[in-house]
Biopython code that builds the backbone (N, CA, C, O; Angstrom):
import numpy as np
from Bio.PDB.StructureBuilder import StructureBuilder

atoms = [
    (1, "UNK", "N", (121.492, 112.400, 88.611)),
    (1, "UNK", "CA", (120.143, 111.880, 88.509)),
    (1, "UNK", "C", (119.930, 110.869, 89.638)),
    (1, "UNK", "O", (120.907, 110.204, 89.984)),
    (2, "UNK", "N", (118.923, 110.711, 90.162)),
    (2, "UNK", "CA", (118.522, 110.336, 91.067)),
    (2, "UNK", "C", (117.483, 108.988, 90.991)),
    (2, "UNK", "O", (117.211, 108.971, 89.790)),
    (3, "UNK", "N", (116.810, 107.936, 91.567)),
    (3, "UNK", "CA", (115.784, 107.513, 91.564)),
    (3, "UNK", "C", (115.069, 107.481, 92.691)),
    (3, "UNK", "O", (115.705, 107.350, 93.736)),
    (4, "UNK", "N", (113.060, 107.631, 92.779)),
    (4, "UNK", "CA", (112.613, 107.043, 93.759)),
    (4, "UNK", "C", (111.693, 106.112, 93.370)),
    (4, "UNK", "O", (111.186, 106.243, 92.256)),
    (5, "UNK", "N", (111.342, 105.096, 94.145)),
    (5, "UNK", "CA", (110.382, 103.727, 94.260)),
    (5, "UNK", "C", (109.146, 104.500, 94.628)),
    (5, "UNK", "O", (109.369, 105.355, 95.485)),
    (6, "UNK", "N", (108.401, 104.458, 94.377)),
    (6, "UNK", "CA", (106.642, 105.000, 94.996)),
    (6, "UNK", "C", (106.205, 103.493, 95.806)),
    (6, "UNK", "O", (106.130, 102.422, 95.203)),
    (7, "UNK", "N", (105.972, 103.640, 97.104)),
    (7, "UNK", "CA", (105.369, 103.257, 97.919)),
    (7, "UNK", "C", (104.079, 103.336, 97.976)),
    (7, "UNK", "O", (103.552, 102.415, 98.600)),
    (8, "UNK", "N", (103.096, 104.448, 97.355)),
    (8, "UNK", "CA", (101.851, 104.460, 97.509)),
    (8, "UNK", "C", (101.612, 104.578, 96.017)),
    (8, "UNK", "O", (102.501, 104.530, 95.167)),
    (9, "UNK", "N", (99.996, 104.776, 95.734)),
    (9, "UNK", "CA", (99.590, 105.379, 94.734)),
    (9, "UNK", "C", (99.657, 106.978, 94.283)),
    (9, "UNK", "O", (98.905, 107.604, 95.030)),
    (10, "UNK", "N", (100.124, 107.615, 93.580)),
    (10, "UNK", "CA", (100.676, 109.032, 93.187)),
    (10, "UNK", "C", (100.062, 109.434, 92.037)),
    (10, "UNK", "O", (100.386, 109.084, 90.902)),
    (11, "UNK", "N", (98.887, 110.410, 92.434)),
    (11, "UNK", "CA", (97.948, 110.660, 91.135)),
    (11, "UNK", "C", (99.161, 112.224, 90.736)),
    (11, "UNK", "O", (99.210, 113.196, 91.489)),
    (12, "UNK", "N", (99.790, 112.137, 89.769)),
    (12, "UNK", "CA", (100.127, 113.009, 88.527)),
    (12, "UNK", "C", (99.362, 114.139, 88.595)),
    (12, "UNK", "O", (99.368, 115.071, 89.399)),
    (13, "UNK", "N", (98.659, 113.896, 87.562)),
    (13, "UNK", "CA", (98.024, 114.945, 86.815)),
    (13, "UNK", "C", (96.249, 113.841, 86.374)),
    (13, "UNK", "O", (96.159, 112.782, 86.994)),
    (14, "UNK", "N", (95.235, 114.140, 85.527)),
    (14, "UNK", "CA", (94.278, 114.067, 85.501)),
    (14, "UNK", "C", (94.448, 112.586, 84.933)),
    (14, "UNK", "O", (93.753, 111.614, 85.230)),
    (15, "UNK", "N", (95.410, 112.624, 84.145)),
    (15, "UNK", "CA", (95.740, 111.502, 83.138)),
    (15, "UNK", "C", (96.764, 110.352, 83.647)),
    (15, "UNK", "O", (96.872, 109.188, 83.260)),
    (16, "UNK", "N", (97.428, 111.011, 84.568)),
    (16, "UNK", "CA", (98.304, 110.042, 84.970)),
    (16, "UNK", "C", (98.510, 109.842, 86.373)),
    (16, "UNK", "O", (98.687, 110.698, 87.239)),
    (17, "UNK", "N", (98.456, 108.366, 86.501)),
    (17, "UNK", "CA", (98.693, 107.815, 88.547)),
    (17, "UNK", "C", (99.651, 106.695, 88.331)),
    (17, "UNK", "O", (99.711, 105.709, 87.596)),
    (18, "UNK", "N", (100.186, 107.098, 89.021)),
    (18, "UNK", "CA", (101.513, 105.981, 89.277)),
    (18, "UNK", "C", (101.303, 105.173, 90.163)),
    (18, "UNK", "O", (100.468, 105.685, 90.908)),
    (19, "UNK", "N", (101.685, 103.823, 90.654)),
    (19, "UNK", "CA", (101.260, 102.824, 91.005)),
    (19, "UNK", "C", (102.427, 102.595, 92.207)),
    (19, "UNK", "O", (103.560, 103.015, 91.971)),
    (20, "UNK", "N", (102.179, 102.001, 93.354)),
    (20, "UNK", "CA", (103.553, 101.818, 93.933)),
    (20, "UNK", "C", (104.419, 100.520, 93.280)),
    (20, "UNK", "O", (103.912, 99.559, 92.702)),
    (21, "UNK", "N", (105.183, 100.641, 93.410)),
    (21, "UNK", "CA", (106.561, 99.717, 93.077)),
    (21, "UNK", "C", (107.270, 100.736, 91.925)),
    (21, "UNK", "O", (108.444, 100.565, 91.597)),
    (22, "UNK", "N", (106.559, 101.657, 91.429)),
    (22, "UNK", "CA", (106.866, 102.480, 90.035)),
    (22, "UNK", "C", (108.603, 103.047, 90.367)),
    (22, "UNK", "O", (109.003, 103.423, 91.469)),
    (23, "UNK", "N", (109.192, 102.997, 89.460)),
    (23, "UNK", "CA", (110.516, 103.883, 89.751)),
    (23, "UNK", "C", (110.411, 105.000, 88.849)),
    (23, "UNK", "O", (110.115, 104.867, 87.661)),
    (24, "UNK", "N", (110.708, 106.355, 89.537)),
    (24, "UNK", "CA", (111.011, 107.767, 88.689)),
    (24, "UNK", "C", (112.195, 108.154, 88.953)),
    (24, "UNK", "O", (112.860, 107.859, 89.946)),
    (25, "UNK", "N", (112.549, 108.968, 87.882)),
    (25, "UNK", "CA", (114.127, 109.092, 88.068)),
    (25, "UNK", "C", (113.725, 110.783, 88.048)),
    (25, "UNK", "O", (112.832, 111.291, 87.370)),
    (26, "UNK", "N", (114.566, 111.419, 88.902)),
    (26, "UNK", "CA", (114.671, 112.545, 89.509)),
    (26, "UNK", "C", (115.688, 113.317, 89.033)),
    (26, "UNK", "O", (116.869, 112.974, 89.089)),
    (27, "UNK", "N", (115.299, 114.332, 88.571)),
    (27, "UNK", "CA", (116.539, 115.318, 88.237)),
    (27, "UNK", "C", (117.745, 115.638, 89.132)),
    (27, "UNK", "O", (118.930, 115.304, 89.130)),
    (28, "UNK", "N", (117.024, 116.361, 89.841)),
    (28, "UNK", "CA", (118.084, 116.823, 90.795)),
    (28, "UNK", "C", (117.286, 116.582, 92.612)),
    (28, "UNK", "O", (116.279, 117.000, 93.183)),
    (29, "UNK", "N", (118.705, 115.476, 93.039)),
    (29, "UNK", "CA", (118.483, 114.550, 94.323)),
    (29, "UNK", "C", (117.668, 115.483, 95.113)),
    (29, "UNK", "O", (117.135, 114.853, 96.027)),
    (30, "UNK", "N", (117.276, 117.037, 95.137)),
    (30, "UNK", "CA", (117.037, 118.268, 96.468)),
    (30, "UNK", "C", (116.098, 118.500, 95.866)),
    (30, "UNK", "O", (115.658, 119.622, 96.115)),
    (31, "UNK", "N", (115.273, 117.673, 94.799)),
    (31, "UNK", "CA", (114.184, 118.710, 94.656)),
    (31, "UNK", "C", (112.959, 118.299, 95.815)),
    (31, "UNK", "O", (112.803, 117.219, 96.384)),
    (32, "UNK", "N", (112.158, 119.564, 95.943)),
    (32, "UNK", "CA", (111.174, 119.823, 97.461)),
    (32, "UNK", "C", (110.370, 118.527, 97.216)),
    (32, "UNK", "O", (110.267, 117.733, 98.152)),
    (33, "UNK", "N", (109.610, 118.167, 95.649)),
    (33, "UNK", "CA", (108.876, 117.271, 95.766)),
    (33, "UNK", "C", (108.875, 115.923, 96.105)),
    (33, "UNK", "O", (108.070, 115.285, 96.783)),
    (34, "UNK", "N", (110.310, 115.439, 95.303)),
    (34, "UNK", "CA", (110.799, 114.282, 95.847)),
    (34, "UNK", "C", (110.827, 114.264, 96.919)),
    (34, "UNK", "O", (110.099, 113.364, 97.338)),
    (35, "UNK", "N", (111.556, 115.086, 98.086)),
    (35, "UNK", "CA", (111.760, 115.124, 99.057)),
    (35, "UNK", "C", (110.441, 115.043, 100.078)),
    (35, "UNK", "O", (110.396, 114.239, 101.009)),
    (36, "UNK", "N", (109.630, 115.764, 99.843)),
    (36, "UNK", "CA", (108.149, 115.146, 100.955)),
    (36, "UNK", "C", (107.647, 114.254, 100.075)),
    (36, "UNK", "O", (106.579, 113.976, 100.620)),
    (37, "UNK", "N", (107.700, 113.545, 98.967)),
    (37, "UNK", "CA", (107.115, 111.852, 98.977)),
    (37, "UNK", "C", (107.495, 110.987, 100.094)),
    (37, "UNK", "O", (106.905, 110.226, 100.862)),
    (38, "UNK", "N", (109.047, 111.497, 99.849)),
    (38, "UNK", "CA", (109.818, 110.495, 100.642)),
    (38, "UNK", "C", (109.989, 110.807, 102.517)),
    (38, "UNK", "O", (110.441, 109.892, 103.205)),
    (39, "UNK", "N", (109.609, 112.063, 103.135)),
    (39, "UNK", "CA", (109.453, 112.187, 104.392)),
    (39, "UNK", "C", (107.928, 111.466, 104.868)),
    (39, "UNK", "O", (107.726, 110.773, 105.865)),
    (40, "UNK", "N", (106.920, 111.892, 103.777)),
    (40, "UNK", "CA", (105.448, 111.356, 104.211)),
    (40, "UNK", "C", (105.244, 109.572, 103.924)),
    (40, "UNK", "O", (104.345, 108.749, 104.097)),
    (41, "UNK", "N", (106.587, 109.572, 103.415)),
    (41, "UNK", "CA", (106.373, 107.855, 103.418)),
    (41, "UNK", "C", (105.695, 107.343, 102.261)),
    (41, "UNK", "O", (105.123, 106.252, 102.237)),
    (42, "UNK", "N", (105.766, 108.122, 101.337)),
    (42, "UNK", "CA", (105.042, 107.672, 99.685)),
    (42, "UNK", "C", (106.127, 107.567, 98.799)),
    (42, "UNK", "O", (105.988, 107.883, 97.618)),
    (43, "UNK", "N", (107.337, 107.099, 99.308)),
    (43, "UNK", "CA", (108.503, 106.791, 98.733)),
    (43, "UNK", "C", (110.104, 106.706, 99.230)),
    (43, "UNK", "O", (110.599, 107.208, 100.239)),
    (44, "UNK", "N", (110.398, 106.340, 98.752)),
    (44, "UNK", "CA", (111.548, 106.283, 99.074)),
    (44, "UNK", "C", (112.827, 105.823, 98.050)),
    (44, "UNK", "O", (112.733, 104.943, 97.195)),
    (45, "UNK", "N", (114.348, 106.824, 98.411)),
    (45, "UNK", "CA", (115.127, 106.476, 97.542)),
    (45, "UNK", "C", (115.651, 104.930, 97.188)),
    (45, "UNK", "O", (115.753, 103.976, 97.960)),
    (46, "UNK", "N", (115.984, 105.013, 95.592)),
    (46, "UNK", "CA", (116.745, 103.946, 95.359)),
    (46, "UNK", "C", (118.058, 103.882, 94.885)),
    (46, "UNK", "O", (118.465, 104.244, 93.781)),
    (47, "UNK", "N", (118.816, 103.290, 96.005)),
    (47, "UNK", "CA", (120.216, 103.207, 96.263)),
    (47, "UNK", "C", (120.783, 102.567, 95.016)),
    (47, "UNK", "O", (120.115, 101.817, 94.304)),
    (48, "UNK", "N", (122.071, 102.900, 94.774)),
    (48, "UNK", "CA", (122.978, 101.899, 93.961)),
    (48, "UNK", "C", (123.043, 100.357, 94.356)),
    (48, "UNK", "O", (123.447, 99.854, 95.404)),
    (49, "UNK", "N", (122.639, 99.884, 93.457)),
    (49, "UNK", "CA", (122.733, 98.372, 93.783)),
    (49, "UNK", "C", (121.604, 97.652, 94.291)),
    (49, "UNK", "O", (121.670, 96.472, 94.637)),
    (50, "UNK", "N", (120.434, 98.443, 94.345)),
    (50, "UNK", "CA", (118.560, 98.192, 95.078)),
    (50, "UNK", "C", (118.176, 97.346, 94.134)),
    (50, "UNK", "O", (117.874, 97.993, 93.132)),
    (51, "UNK", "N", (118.066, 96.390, 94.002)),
    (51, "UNK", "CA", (116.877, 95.450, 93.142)),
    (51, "UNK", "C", (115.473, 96.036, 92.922)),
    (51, "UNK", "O", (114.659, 96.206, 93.829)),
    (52, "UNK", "N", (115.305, 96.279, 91.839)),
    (52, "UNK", "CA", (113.768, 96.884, 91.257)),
    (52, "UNK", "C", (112.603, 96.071, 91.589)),
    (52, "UNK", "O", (111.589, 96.367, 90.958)),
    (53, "UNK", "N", (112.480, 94.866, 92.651)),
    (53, "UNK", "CA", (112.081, 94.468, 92.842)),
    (53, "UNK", "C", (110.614, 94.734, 93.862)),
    (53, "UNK", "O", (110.734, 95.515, 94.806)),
    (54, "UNK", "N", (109.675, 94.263, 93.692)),
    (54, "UNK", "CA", (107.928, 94.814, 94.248)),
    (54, "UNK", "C", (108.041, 93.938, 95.434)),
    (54, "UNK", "O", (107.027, 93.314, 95.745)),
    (55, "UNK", "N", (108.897, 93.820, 96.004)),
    (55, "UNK", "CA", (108.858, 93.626, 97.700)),
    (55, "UNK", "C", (109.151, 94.505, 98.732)),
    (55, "UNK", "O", (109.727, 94.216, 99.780)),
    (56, "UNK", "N", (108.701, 95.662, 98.370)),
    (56, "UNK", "CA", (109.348, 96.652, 99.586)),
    (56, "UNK", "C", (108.193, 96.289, 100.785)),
    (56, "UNK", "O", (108.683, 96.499, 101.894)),
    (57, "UNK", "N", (107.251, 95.960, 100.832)),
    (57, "UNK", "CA", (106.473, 96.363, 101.722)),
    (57, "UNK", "C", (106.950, 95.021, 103.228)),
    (57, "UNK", "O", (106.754, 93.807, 103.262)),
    (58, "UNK", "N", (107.505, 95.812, 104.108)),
    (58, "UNK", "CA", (107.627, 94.636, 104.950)),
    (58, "UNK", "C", (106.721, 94.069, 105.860)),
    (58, "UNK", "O", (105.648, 94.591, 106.160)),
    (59, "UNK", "N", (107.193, 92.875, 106.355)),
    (59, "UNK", "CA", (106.355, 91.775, 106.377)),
    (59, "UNK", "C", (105.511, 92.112, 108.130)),
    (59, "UNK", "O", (104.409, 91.729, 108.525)),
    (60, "UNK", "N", (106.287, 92.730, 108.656)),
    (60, "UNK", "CA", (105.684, 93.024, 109.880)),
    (60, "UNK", "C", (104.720, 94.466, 109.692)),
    (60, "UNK", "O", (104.084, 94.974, 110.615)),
    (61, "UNK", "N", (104.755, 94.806, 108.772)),
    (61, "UNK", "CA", (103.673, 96.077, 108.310)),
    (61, "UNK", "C", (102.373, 95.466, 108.257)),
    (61, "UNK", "O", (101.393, 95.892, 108.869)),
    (62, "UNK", "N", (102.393, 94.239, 107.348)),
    (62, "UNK", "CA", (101.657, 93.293, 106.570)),
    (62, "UNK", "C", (100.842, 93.071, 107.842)),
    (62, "UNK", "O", (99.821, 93.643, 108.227)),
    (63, "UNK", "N", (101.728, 91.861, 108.524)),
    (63, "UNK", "CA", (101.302, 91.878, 109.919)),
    (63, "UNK", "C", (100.543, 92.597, 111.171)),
    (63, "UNK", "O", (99.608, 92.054, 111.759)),
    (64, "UNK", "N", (101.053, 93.874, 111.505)),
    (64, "UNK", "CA", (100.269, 94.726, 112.023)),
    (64, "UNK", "C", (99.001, 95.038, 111.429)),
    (64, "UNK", "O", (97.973, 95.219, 112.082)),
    (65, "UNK", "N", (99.083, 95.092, 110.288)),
    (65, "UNK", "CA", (97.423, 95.619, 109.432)),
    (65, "UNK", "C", (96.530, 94.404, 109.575)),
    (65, "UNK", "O", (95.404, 94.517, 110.061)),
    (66, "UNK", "N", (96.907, 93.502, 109.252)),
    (66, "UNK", "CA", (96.021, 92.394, 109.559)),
    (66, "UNK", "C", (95.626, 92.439, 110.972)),
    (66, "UNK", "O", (94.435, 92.729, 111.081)),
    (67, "UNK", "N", (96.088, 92.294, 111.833)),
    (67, "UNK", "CA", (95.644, 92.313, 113.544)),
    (67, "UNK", "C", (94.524, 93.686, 113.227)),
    (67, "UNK", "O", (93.892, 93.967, 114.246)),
    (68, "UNK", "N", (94.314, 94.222, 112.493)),
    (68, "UNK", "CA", (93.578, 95.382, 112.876)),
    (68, "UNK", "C", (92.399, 94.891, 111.838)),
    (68, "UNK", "O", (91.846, 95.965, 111.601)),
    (69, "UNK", "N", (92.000, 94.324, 111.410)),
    (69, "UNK", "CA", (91.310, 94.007, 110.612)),
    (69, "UNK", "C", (90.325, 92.961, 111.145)),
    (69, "UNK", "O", (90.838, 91.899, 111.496)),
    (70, "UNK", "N", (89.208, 93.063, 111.245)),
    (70, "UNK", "CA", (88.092, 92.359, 111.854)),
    (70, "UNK", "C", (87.494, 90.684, 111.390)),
    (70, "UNK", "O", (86.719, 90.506, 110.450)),
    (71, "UNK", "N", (87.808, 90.049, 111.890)),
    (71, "UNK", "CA", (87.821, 88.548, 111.133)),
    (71, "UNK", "C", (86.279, 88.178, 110.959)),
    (71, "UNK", "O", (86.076, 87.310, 110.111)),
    (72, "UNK", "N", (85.269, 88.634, 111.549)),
    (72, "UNK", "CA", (84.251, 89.154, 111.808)),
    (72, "UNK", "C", (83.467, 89.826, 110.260)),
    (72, "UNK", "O", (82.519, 89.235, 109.742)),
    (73, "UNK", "N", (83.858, 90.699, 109.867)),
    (73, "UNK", "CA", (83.649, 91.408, 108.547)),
    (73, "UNK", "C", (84.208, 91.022, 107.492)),
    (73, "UNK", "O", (85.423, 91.036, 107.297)),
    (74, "UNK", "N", (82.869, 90.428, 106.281)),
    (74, "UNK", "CA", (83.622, 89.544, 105.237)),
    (74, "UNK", "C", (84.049, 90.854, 104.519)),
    (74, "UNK", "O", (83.279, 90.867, 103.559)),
    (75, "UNK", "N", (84.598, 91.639, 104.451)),
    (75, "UNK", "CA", (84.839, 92.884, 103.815)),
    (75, "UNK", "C", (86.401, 92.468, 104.054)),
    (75, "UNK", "O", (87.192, 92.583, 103.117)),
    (76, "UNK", "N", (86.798, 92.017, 105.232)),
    (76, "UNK", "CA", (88.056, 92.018, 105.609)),
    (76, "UNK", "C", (88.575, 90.645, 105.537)),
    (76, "UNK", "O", (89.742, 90.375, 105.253)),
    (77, "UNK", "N", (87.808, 89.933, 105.763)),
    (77, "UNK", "CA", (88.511, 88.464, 105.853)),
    (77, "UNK", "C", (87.282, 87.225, 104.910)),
    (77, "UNK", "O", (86.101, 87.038, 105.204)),
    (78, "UNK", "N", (88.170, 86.480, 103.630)),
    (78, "UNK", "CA", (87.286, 85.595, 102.814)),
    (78, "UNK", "C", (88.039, 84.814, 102.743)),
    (78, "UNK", "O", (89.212, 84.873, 102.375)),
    (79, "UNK", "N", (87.031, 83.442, 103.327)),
    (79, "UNK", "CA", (87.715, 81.887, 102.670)),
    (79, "UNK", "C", (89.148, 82.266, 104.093)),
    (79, "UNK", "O", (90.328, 81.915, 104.068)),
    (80, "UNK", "N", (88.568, 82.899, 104.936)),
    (80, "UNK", "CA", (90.204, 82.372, 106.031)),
    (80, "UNK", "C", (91.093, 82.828, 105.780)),
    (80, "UNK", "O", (92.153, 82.399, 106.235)),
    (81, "UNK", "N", (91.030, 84.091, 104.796)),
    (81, "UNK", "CA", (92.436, 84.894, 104.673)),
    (81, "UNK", "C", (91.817, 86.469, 104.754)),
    (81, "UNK", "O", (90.656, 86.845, 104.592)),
    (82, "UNK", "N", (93.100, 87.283, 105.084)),
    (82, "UNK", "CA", (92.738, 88.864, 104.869)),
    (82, "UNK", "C", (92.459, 89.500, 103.588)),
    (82, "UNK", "O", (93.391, 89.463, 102.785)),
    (83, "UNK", "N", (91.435, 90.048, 103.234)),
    (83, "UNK", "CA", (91.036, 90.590, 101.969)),
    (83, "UNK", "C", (91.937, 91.561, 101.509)),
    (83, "UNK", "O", (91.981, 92.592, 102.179)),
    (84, "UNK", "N", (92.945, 91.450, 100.150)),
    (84, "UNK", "CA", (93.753, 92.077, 99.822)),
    (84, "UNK", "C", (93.236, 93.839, 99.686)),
    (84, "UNK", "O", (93.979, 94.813, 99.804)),
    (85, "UNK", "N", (91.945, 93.844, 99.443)),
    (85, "UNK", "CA", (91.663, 95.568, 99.363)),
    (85, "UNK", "C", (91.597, 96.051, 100.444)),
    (85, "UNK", "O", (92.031, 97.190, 100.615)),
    (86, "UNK", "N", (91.082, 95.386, 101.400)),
    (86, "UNK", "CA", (91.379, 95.658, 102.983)),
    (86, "UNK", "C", (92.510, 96.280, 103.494)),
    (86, "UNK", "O", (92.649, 97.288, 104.188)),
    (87, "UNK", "N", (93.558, 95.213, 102.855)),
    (87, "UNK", "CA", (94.751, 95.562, 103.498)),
    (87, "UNK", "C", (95.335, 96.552, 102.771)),
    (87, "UNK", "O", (96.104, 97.309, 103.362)),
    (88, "UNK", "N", (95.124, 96.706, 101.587)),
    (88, "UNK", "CA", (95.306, 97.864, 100.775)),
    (88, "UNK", "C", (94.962, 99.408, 100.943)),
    (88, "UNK", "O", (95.545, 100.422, 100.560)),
    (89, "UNK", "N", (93.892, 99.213, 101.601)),
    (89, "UNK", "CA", (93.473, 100.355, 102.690)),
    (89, "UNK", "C", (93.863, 100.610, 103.789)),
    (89, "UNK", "O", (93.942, 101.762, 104.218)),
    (90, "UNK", "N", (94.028, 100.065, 104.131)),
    (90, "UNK", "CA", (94.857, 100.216, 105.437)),
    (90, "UNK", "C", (96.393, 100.463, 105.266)),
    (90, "UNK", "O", (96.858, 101.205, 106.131)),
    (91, "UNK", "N", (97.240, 100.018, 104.372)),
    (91, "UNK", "CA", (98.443, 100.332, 104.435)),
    (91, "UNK", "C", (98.972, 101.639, 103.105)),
    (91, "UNK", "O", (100.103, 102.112, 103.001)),
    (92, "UNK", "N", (98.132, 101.867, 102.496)),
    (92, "UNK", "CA", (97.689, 103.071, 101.545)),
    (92, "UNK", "C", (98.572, 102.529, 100.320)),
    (92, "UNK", "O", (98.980, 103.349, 99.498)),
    (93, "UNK", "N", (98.946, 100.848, 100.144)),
    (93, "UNK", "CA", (99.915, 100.627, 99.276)),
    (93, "UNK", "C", (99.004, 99.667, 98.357)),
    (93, "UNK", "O", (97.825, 99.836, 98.669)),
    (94, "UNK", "N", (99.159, 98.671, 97.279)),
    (94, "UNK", "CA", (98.890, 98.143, 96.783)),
    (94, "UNK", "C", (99.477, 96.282, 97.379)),
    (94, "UNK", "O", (100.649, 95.927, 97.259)),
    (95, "UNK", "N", (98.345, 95.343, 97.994)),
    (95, "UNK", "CA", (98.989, 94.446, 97.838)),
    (95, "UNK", "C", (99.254, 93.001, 97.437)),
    (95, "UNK", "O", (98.339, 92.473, 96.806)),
    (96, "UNK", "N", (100.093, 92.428, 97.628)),
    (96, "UNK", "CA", (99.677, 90.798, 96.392)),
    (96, "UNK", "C", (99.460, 89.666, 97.424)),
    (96, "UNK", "O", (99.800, 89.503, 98.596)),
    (97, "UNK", "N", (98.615, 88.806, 96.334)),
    (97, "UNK", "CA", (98.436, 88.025, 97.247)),
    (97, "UNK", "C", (99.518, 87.251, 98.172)),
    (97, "UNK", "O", (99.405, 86.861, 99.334)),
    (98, "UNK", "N", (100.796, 87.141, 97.109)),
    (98, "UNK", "CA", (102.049, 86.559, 97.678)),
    (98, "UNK", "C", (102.159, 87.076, 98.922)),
    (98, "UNK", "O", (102.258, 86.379, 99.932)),
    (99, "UNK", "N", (102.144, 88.661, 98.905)),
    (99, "UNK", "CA", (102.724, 88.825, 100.190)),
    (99, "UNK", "C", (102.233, 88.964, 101.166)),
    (99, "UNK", "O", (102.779, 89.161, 102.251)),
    (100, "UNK", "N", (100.784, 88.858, 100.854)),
    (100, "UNK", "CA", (99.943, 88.954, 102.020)),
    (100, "UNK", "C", (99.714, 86.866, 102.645)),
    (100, "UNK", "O", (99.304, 86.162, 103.568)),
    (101, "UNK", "N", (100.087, 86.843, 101.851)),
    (101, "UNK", "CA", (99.661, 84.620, 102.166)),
    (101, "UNK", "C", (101.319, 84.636, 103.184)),
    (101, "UNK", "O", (101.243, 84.227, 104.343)),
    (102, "UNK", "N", (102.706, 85.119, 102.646)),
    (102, "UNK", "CA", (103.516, 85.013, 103.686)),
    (102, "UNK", "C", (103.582, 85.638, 104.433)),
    (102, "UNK", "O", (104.466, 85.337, 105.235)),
    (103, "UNK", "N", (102.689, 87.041, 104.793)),
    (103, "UNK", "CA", (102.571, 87.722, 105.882)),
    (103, "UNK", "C", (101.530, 86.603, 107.292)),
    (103, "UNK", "O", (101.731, 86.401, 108.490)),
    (104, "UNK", "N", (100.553, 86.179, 106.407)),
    (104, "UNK", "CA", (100.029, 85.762, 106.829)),
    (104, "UNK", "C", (100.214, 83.985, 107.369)),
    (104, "UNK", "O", (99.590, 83.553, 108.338)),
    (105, "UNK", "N", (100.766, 83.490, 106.891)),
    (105, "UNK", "CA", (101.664, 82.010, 106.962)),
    (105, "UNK", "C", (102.071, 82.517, 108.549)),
    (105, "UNK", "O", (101.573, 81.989, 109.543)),
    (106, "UNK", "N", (102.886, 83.436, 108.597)),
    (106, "UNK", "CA", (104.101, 83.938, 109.940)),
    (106, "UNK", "C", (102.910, 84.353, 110.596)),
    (106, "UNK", "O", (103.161, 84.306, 111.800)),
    (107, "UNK", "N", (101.693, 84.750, 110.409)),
    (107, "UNK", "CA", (100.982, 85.175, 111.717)),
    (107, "UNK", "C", (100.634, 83.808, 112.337)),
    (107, "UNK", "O", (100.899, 83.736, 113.537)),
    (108, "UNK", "N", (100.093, 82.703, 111.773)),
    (108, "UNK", "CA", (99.679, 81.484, 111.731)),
    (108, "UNK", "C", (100.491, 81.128, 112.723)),
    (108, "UNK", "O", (100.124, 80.607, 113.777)),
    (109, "UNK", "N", (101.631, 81.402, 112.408)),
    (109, "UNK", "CA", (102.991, 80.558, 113.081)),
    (109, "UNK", "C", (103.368, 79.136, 112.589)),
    (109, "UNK", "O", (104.335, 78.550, 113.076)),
]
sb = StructureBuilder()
sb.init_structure("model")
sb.init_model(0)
sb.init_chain("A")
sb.init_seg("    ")
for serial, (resi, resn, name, xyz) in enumerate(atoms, 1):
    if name == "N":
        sb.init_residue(resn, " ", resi, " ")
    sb.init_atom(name, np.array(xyz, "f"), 0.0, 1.0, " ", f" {name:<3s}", serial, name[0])
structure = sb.get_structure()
């Protein structure tokens, strides 16, 4: 048995969408589906010993998306920070404010 982390949002079926940070456990490590979540970047495996933890998204991702984001358009930027749905769009993930305030702290310098 296997596990993967969902990186993006993963609509199921009509009834069910999985959220990123979600862990599914996988039958068998070769199956096709698992396998293109995880080439298209809507997941990825979790190793022995991985902390289940909702920090995968790294901080220079964070970073890059923001530079692309128009400081200009309150759609994108309120009150002097990047608008979390913004960036949520742009990186096709879900994200918090935590990690967008220390993404953003390090752009500051």
């Amino acid at each position: 048995m296997a596990k993967l982390r969902l990186l993006a949002t993963v609509k199921v079926d009509k009834d069910t969408t999985l959220r990123p940070g979600a862990v599914i456990e996988v039958k068998d490590p070769d199956d096709a589906d698992a396998a293109s979540l995880v080439a298209r970047g809507f997941a990825r495996w979790v190793k022995a010993g991985d902390e289940a933890g909702e920090d995968d998204l790294p901080p220079d991702r964070l970073i890059a998306a923001i530079g692309r984001l128009d400081p200009a358009n309150p759609k994108h930027f309120k009150a002097g920070k990047p608008e979390l749905k913004a960036l949520g769009e742009l990186l096709g993930v879900d994200v918090t404010a935590d990690q967008r305030d220390r993404a953003w702290a390090a752009l500051q310098g």
